[in-house]
N, C-alpha and C positions, 0 to 999 in steps of 0.2 A: 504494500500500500504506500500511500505517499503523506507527505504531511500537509497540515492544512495549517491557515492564520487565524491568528485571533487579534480581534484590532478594539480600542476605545474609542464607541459612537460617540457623537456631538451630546449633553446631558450626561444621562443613566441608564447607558446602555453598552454593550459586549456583545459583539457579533464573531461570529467563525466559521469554523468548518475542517473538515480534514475525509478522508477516505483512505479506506481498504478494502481490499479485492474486488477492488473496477469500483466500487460505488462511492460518492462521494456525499456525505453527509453537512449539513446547512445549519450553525446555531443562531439562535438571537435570546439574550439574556436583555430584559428591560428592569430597572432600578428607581427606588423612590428618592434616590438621594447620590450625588458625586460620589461622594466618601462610601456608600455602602456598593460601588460598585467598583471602586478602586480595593474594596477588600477583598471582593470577590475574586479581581482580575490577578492579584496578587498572592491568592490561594491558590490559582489556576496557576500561573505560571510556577511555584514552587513544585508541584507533583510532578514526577517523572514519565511524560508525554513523547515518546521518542520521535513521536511523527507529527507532535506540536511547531510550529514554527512561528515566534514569538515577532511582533512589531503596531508599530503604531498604524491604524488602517490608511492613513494619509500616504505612509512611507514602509512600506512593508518589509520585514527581513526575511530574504528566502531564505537563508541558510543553506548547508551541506545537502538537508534532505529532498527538499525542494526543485532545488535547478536540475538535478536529473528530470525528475518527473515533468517541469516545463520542455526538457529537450526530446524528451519522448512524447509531449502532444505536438511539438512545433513540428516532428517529423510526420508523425500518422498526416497534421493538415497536408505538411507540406507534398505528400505521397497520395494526397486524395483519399485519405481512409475515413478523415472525418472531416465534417462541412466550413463551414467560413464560422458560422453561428455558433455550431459545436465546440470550433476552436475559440473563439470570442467567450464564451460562457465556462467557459474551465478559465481560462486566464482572469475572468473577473472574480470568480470564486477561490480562487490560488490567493487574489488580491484580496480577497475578506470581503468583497461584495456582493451582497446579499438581498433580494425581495423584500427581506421582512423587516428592513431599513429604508423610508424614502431619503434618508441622506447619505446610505451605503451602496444606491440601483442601480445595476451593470451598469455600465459605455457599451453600446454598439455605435459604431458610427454610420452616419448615412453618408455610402458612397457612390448609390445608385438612383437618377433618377428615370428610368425605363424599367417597369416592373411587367411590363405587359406581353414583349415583347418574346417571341420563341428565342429568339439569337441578339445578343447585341454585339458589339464593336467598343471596347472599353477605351481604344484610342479617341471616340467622338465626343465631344467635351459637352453634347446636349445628352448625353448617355450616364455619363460618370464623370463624377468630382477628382478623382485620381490625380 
């Protein structure tokens, strides 16, 4: 399995994640108070989490365990095994971004404006922002 982040939401709240054996699991911790979530996060990083990969969700530390597991989905994209989206939504969840935070919600970027068409031309600048 690979290790997931845990980052400090904006308030009183702990967002993460991490996965083993292909699946990757999504937390969101919400708090009544700064201080009762900094105890939390601080009880959390003490325990011995080998696939934890600790940083601030602004600025994330991948650590040792991490950048393999990035270099093994950048391959599968880049080999066509998994999609643009698929690759885009593991990278935002690697980065502690999470649904169950409107201040934590993926980045997809939009860089298609032809949604319609069977075939497009990515060199055409009315097609894509590229």
């Amino acid at each position: 399995g690979f290790g997931g982040g845990i980052g400090a939401g904006i308030g009183g709240s702990i967002s993460g994640g991490g996965a083993s054996g292909g699946g990757f699991t999504s937390v969101f911790f919400s708090f009544f108070s700064v201080s009762s979530r900094q105890e939390a996060q601080k009880a959390l990083l003490s325990q011995d989490l080998p696939n934890l990969v600790a940083g601030h969700s602004r600025r994330p530390d991948l650590g040792p365990n991490l950048k393999p597991e990035i270099a093994i989905w950048t391959r599968a994209w880049q080999q066509r095994q998994i999609s643009n989206f698929e690759y885009l939504m593991r990278l935002n969840s690697l980065a502690g971004r999470t649904y169950s935070d409107l201040t934590q919600y993926p980045v997809v970027p939009w860089v298609l404006t032809d949604y319609a068409s069977e075939t497009i031309d990515l060199r055409d600048p009315r097609v894509s922002s590229l």
